[in-house]
Every structure is written in C-alpha cells, then in structure tokens.
N, CA, C and O atoms as CSV, one atom per row, in Angstrom:
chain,resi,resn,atom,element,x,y,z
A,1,UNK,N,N,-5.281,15.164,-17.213
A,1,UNK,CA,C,-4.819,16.130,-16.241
A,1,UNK,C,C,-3.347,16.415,-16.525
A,1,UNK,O,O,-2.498,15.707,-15.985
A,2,UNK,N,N,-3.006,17.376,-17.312
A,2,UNK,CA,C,-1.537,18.064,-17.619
A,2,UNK,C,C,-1.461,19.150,-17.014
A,2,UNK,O,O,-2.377,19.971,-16.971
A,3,UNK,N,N,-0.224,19.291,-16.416
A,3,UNK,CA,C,0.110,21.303,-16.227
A,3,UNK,C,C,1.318,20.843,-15.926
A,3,UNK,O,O,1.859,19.825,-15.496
A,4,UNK,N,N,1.662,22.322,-16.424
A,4,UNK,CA,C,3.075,22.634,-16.048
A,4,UNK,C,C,4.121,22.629,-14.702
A,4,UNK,O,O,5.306,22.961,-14.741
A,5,UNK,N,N,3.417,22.194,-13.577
A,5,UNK,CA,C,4.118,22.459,-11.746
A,5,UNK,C,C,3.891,20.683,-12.156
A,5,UNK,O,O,3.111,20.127,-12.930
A,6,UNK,N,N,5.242,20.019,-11.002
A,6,UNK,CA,C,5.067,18.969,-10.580
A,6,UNK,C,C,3.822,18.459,-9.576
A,6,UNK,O,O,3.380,19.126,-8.640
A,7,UNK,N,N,3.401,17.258,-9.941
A,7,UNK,CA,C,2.878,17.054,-8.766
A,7,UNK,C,C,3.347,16.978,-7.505
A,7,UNK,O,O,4.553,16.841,-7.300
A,8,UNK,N,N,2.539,17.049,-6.611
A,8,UNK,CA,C,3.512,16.850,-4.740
A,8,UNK,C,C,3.249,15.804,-4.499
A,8,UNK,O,O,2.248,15.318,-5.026
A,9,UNK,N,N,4.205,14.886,-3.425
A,9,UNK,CA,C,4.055,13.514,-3.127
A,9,UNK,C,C,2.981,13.141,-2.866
A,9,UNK,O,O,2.822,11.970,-3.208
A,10,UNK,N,N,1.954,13.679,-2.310
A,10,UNK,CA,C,0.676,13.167,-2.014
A,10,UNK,C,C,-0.259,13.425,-2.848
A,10,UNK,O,O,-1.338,13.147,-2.325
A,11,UNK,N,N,-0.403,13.905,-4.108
A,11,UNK,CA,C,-1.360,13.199,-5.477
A,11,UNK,C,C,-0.615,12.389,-6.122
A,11,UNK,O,O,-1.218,11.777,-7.003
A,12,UNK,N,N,0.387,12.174,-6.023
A,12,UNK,CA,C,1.230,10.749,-6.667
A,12,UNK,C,C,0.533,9.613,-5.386
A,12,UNK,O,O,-0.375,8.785,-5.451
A,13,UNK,N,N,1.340,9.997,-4.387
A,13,UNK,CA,C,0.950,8.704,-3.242
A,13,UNK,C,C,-0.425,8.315,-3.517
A,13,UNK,O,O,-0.665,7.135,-3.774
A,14,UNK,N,N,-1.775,9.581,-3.477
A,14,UNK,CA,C,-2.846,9.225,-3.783
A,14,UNK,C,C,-3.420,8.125,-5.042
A,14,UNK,O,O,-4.037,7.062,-5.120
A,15,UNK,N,N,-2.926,8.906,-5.737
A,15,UNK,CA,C,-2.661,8.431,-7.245
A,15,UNK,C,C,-2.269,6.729,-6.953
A,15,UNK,O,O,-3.210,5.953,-7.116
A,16,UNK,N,N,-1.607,6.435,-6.745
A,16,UNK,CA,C,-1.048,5.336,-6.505
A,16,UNK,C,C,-1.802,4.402,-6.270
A,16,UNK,O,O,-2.120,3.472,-7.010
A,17,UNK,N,N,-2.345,4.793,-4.435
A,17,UNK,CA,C,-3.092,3.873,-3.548
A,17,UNK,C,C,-4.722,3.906,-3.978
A,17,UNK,O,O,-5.541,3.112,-3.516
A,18,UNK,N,N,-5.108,5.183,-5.139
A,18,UNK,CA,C,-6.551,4.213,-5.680
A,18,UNK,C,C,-6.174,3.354,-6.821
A,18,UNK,O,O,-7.133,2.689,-7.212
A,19,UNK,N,N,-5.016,3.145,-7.519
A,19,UNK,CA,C,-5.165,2.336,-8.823
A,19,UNK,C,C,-4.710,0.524,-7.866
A,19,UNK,O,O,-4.949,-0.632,-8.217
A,20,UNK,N,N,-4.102,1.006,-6.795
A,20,UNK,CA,C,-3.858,-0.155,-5.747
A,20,UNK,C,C,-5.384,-0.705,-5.185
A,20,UNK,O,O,-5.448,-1.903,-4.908
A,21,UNK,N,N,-6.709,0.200,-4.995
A,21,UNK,CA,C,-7.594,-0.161,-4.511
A,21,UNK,C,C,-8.574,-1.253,-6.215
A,21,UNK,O,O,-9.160,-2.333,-6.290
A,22,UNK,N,N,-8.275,-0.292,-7.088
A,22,UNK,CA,C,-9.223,-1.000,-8.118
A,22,UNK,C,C,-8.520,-2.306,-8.007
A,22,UNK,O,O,-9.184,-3.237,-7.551
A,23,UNK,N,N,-6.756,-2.624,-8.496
A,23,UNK,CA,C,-6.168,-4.233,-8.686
A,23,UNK,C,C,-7.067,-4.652,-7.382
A,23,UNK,O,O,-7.838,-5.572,-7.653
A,24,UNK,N,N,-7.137,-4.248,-6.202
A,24,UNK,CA,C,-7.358,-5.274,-4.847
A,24,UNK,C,C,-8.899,-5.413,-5.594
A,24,UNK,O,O,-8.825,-6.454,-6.246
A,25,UNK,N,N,-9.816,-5.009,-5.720
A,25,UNK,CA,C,-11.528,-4.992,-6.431
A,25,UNK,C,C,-11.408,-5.816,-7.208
A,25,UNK,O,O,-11.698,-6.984,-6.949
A,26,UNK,N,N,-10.887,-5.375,-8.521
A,26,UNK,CA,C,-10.530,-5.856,-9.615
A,26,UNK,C,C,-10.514,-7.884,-9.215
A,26,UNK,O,O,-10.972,-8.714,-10.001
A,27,UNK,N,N,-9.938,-8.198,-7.976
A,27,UNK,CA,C,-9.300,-9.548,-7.905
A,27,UNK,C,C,-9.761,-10.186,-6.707
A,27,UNK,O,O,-9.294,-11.138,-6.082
A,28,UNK,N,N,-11.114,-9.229,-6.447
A,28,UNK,CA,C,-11.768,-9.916,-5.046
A,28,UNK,C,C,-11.791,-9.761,-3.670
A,28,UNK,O,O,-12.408,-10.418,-2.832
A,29,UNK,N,N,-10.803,-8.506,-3.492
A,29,UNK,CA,C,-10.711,-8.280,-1.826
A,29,UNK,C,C,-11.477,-7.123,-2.112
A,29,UNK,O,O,-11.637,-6.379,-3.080
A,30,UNK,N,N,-12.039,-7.248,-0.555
A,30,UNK,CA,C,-13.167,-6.170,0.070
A,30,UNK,C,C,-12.291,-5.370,0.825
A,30,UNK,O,O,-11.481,-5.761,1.666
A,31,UNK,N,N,-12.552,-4.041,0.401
A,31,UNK,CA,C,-11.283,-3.099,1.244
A,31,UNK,C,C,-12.053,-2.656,2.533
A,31,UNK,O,O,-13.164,-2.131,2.465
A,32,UNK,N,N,-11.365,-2.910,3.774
A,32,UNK,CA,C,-11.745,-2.785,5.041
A,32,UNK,C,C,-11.433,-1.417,5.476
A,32,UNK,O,O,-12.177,-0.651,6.088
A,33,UNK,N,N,-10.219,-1.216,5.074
A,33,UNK,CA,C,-9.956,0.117,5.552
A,33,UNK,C,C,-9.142,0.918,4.536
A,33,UNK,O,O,-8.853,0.320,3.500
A,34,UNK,N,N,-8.660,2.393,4.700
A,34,UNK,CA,C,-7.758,2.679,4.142
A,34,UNK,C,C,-7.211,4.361,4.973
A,34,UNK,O,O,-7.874,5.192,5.594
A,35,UNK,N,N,-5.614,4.306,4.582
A,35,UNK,CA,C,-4.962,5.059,5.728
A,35,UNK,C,C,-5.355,4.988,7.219
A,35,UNK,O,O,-5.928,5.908,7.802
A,36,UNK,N,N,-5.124,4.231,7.585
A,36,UNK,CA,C,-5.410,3.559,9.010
A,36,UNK,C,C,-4.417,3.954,9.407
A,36,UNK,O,O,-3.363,3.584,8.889
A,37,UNK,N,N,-4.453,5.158,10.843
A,37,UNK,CA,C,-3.160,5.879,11.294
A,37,UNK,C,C,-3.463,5.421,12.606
A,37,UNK,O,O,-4.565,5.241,13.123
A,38,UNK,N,N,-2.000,5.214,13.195
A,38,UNK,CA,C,-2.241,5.104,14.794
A,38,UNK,C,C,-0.967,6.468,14.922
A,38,UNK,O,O,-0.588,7.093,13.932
A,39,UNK,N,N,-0.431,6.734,16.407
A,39,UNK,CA,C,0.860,7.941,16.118
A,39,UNK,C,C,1.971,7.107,15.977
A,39,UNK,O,O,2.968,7.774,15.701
A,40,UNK,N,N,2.271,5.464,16.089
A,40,UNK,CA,C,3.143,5.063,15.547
A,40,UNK,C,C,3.675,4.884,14.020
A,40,UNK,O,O,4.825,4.936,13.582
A,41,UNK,N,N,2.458,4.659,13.376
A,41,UNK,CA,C,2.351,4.417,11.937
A,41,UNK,C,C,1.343,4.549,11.215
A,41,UNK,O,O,0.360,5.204,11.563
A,42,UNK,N,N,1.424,4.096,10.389
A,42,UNK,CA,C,-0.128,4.425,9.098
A,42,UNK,C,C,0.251,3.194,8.062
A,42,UNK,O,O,1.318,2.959,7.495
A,43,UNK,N,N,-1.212,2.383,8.017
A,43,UNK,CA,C,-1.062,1.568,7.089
A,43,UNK,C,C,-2.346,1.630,5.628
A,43,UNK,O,O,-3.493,1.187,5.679
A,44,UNK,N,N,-1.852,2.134,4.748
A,44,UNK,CA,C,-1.840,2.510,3.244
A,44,UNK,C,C,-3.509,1.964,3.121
A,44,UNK,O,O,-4.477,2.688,3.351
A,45,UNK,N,N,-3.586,0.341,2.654
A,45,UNK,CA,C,-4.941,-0.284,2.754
A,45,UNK,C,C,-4.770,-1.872,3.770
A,45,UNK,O,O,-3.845,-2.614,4.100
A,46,UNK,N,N,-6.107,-1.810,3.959
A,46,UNK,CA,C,-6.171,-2.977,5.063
A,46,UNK,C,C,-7.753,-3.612,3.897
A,46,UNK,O,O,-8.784,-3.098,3.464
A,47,UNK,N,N,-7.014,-5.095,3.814
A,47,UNK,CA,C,-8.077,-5.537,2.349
A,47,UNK,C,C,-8.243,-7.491,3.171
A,47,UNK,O,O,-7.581,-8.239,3.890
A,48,UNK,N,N,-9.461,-7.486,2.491
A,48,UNK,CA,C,-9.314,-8.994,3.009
A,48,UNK,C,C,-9.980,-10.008,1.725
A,48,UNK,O,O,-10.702,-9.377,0.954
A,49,UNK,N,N,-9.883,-10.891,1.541
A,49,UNK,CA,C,-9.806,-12.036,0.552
A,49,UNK,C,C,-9.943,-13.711,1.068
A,49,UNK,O,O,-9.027,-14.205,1.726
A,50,UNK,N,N,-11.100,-14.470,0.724
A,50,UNK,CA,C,-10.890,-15.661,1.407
A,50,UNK,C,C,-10.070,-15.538,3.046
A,50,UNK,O,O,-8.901,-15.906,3.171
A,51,UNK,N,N,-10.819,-15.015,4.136
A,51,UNK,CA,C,-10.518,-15.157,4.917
A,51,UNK,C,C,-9.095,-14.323,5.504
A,51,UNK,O,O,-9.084,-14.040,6.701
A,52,UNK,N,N,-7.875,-13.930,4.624
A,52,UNK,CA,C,-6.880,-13.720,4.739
A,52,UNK,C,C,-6.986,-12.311,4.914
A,52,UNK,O,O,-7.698,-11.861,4.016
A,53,UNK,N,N,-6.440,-11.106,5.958
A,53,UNK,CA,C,-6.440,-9.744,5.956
A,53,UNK,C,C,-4.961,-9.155,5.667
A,53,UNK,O,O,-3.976,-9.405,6.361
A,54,UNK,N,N,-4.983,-8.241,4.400
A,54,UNK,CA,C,-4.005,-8.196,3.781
A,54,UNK,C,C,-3.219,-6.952,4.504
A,54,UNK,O,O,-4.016,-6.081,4.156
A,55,UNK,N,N,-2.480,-6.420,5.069
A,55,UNK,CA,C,-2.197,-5.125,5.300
A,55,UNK,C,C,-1.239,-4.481,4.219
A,55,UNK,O,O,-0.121,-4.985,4.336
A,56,UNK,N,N,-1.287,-3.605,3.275
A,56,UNK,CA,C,-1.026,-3.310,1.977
A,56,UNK,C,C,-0.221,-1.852,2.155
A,56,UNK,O,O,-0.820,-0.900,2.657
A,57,UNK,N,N,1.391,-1.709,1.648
A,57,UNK,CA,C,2.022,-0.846,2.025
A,57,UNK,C,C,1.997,-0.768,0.526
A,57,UNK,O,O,2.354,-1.683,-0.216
A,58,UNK,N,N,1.386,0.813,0.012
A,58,UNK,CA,C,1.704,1.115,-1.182
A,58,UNK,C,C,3.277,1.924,-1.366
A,58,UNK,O,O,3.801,2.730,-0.597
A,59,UNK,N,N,3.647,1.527,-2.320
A,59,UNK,CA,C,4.976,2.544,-2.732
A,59,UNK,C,C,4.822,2.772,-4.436
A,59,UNK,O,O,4.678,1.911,-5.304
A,60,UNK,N,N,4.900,4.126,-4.557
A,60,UNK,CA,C,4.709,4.902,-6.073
A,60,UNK,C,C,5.321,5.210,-6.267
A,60,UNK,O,O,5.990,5.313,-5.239
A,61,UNK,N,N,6.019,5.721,-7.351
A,61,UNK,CA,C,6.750,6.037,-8.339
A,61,UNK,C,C,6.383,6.819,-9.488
A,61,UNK,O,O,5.569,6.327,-10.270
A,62,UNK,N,N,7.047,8.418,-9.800
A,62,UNK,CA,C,6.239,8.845,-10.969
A,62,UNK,C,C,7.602,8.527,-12.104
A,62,UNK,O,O,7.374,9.017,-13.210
A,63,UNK,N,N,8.400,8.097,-12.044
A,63,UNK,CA,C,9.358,7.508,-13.158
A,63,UNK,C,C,9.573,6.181,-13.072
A,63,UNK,O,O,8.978,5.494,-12.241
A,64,UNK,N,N,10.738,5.527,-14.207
A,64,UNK,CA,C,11.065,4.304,-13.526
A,64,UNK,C,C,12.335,4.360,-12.871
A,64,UNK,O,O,13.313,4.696,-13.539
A,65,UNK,N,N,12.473,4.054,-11.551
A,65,UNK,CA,C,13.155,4.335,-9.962
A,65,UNK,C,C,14.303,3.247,-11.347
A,65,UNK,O,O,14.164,2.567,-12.363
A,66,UNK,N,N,15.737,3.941,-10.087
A,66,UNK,CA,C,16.941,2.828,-10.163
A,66,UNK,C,C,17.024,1.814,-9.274
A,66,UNK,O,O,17.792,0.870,-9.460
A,67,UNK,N,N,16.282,1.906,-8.276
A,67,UNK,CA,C,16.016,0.464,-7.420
A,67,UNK,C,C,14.336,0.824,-7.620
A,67,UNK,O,O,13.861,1.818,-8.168
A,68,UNK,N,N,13.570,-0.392,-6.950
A,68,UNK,CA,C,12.653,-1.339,-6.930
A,68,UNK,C,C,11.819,-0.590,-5.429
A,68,UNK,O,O,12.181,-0.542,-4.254
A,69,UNK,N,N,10.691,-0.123,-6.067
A,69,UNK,CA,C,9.734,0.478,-4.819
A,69,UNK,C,C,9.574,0.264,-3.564
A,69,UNK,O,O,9.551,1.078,-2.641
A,70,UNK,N,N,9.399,-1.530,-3.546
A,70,UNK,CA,C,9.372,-2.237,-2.429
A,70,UNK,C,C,10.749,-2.068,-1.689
A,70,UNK,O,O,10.667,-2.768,-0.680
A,71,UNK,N,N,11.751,-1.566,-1.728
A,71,UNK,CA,C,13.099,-1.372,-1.321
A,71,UNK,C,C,12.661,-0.328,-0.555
A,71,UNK,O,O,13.175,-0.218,0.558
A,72,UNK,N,N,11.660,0.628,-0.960
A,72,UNK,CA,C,11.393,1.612,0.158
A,72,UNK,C,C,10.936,1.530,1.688
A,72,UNK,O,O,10.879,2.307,2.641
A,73,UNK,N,N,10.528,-0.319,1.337
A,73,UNK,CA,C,9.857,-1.065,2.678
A,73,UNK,C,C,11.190,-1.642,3.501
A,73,UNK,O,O,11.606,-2.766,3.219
A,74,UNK,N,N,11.774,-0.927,4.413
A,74,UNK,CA,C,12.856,-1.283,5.016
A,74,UNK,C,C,12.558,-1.866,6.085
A,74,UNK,O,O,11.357,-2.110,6.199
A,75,UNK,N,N,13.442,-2.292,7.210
A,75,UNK,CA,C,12.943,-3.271,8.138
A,75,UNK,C,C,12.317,-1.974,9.259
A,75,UNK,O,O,11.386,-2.478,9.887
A,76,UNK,N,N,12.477,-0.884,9.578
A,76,UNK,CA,C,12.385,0.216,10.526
A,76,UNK,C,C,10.657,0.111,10.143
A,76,UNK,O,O,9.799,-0.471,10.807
A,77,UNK,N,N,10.469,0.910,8.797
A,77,UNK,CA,C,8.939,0.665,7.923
A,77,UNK,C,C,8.108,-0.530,8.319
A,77,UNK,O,O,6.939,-0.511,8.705
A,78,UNK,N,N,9.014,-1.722,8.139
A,78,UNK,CA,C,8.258,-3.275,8.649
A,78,UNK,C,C,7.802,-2.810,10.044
A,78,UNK,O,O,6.584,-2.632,10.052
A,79,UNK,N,N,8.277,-2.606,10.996
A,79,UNK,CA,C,8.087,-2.594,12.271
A,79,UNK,C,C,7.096,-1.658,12.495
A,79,UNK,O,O,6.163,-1.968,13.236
A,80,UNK,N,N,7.135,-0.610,12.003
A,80,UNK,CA,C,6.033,0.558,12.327
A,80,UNK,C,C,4.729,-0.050,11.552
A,80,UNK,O,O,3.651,0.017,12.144
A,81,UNK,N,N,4.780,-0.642,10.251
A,81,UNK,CA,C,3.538,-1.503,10.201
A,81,UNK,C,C,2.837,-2.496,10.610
A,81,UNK,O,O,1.619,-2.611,10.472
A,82,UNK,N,N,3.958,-3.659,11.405
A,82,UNK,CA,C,3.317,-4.725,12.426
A,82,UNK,C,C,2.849,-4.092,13.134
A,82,UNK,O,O,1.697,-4.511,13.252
A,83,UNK,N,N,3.051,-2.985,13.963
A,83,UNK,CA,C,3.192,-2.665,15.269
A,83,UNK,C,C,1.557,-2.312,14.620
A,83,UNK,O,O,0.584,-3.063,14.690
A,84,UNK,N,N,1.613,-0.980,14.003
A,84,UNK,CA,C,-0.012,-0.831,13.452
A,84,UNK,C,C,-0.862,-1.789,13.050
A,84,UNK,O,O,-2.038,-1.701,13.402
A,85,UNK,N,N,-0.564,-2.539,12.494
A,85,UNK,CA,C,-1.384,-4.014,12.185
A,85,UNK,C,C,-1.885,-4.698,13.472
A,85,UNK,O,O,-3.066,-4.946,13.716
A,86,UNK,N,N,-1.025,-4.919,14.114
A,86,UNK,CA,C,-1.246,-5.409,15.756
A,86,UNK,C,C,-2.598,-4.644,16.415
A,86,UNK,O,O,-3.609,-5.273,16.727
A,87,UNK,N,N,-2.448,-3.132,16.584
A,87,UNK,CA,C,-3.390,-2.603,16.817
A,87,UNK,C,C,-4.742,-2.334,16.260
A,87,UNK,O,O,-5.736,-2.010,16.910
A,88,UNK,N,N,-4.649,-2.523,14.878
A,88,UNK,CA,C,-5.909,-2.617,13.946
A,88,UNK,C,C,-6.676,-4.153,14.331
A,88,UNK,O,O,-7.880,-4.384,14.445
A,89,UNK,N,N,-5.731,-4.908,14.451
A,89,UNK,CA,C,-6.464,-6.398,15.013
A,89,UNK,C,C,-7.059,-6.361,16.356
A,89,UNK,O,O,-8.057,-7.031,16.622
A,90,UNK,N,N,-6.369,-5.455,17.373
A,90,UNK,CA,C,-6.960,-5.583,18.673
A,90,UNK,C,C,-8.540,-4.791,18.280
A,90,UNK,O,O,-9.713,-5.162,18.291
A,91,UNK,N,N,-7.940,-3.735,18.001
A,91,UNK,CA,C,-9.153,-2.251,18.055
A,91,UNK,C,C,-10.484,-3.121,16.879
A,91,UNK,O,O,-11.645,-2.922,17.236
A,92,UNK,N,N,-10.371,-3.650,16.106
A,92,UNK,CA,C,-11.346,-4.123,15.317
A,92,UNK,C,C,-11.814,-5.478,15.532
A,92,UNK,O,O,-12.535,-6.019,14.694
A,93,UNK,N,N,-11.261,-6.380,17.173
A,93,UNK,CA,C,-11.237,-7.538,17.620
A,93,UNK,C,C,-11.154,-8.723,15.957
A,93,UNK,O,O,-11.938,-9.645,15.733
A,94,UNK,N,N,-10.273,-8.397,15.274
A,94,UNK,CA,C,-9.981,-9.509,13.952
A,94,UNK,C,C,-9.410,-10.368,14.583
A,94,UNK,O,O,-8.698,-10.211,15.574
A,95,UNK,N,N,-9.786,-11.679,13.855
A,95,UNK,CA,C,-8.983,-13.513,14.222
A,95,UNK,C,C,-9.099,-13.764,13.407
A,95,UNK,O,O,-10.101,-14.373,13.033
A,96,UNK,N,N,-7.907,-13.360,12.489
A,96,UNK,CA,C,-7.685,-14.112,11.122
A,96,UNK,C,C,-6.590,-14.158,10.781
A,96,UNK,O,O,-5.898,-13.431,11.493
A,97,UNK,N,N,-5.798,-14.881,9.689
A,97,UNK,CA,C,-5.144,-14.806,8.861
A,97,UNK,C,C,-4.215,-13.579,8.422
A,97,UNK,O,O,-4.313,-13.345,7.218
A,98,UNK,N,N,-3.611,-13.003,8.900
A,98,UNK,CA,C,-2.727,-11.774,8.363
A,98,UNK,C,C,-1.540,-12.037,7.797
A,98,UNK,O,O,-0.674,-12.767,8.278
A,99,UNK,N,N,-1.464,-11.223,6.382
A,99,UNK,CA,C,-0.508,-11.121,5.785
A,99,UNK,C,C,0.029,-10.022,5.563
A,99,UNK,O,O,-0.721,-9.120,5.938
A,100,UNK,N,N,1.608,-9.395,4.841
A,100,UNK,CA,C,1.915,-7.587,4.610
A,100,UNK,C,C,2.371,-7.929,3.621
A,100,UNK,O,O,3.285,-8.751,3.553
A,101,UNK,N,N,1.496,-7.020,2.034
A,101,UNK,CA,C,1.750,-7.001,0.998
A,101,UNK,C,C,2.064,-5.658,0.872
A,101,UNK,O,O,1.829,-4.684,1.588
A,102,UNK,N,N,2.697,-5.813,-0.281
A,102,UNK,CA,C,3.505,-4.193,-0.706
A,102,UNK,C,C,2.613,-4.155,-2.080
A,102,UNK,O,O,2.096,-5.251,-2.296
A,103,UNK,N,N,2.371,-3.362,-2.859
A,103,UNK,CA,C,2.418,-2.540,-3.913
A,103,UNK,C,C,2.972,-1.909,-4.357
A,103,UNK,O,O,3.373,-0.889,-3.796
A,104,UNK,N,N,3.287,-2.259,-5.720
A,104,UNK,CA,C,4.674,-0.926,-6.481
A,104,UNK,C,C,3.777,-0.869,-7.413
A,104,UNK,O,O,3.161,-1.821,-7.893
A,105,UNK,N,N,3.635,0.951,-7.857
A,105,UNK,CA,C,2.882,1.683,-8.444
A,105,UNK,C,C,4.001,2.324,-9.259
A,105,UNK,O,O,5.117,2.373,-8.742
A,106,UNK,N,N,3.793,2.868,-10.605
A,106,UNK,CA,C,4.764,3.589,-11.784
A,106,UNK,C,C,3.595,4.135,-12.012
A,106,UNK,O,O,2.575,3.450,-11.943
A,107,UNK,N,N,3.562,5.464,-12.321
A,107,UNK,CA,C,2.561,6.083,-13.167
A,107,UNK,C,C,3.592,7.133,-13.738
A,107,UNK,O,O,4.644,7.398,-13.158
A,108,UNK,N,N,3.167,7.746,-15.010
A,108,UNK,CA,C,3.431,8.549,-15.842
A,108,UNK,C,C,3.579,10.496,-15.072
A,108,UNK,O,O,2.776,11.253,-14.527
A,109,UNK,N,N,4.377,10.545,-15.279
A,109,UNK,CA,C,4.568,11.203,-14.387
A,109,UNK,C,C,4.122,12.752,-14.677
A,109,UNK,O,O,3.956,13.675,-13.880
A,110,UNK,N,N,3.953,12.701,-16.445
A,110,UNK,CA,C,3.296,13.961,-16.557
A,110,UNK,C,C,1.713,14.086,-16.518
A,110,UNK,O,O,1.072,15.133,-16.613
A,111,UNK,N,N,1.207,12.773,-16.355
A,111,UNK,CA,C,-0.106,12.519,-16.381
A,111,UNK,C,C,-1.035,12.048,-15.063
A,111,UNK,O,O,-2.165,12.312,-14.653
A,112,UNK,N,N,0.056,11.224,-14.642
A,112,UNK,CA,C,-0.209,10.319,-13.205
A,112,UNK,C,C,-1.046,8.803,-13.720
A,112,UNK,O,O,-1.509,7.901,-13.022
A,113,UNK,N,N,-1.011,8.962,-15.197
A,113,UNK,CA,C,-1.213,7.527,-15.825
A,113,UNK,C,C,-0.638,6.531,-15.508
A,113,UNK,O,O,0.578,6.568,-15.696
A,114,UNK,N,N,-1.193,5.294,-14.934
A,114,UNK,CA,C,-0.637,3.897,-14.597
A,114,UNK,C,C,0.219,3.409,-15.541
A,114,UNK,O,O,-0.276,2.880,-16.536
A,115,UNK,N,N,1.062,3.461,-15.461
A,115,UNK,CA,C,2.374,2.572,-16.662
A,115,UNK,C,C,2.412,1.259,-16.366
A,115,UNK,O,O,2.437,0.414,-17.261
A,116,UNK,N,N,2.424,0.808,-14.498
A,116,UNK,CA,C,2.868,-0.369,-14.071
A,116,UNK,C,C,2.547,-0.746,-12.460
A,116,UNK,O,O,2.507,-0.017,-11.468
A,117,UNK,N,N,2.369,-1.973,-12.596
A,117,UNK,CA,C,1.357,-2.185,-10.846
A,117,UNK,C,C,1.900,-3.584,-11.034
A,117,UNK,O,O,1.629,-4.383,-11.930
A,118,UNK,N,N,2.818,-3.732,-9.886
A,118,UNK,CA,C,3.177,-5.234,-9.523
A,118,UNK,C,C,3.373,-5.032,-7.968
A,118,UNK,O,O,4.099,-4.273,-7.327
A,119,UNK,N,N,2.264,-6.192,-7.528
A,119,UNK,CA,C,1.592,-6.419,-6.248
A,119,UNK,C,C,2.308,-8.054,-5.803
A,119,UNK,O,O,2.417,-9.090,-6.460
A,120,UNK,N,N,2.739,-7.667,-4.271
A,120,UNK,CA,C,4.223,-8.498,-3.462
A,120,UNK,C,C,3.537,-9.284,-2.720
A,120,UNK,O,O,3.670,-8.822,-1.587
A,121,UNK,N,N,2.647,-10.523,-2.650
A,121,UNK,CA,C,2.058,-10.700,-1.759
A,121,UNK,C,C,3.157,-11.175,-0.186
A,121,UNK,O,O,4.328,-11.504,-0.378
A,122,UNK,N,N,2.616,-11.140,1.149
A,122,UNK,CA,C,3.552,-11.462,2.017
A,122,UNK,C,C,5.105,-11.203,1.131
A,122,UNK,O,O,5.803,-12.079,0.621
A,123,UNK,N,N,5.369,-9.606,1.153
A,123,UNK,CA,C,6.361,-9.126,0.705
A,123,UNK,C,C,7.224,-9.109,2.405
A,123,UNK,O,O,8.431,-9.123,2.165
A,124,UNK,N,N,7.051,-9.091,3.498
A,124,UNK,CA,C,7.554,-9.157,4.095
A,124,UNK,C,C,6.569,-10.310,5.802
A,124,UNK,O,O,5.359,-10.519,5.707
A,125,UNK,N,N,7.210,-10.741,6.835
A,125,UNK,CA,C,6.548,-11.303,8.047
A,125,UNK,C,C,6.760,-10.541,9.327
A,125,UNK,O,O,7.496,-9.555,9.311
A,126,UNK,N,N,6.089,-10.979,10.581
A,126,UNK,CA,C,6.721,-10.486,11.630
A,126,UNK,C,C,7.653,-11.237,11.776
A,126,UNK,O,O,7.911,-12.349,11.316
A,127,UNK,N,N,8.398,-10.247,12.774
A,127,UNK,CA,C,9.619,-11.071,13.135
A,127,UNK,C,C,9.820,-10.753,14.745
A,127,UNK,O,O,10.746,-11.276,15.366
C-alpha cells in the first residue's frame, strides 16, 4: 500500500493497534475488547493472559520519534484510563488481576510496515 498523500492519524493509530493485537495472539492473550469508549476515555485493547486483564494503551509512530512513544502516556492520559478501566470492571462485573500496559508501535511510514513493537508491561499503576 504506497501513494503519494500522507496517511491520517487514524490508519497509522489503526495500523498500530492490529500489529499490537497479533504480538498480544502471537503470546497468548485472548483479546476481550477493543476501543472500549466511555465519554471520559477510550481504552485502545483490553486483553487477558493467565488470569491477569491487561488494559493496553497503544502509541504509534510513523518515524523514529525524538522521545519514546510511551512518553505520550502522561499522568492526565493515566487517569482517563484508570478511570475507564474502573468502569470496564464494574460494567463487565471482572475480579481479577489488572494491569496498564503501553505499546510502542514504529511502522514505516511510507508503507505503514512494522519496523518496531516494544510492549511496557505495567508501564504505569493506579495511584
């Protein structure tokens, strides 16, 4: 897939969060959900593994960034995803194990080819 117009943030973002769904497959989690919006927030994928439910904030990249993807996960971001996580546990009555992993996605930017996927587990906690 080449052409000449950039892509727009959301076939990159897309782009991103399925090569994020194959690594989660790829390594054993069953994806429960994905873009799970409440009007506070939206959380990317909701994946679970041995018991543990992952809530998974993807961040993409179609170059390589001068800071580090996960830097895009600021503490304001943290909060709007507990807060959604919180509610995905009530609304789906879950009793488990929760963790918030990030994903940093690089893909090629004239292609949207995966260059690079390094996955943060408990990249961040509540607080």
């Amino acid at each position: 897939m080449n052409r000449d117009i950039p892509y727009t943030k959301k076939e990159i973002g897309d782009r991103g969060e399925f090569y994020c769904v194959q690594y989660l497959l790829k390594n054993g989690y069953e994806i429960l959900h994905r873009n799970y919006r409440k009007s506070f927030g939206e959380i990317d994928i909701i994946a679970r593994r041995d018991g543990v439910v992952s809530f998974v904030e993807v961040k993409t990249r179609h170059h390589h960034p001068m800071t580090q993807p996960w830097e895009a996960v600021g503490y304001r971001k943290q909060q709007r995803i507990i807060q959604t996580a919180q509610a995905y546990l009530i609304e789906y009555d879950v009793h488990a194990f929760c963790r918030f992993d990030v994903c940093e996605v690089i893909v090629d930017s004239k292609t949207l080819n995966l260059l690079h996927l390094h996955y943060i587990k408990s990249a961040f906690e509540c607080r």
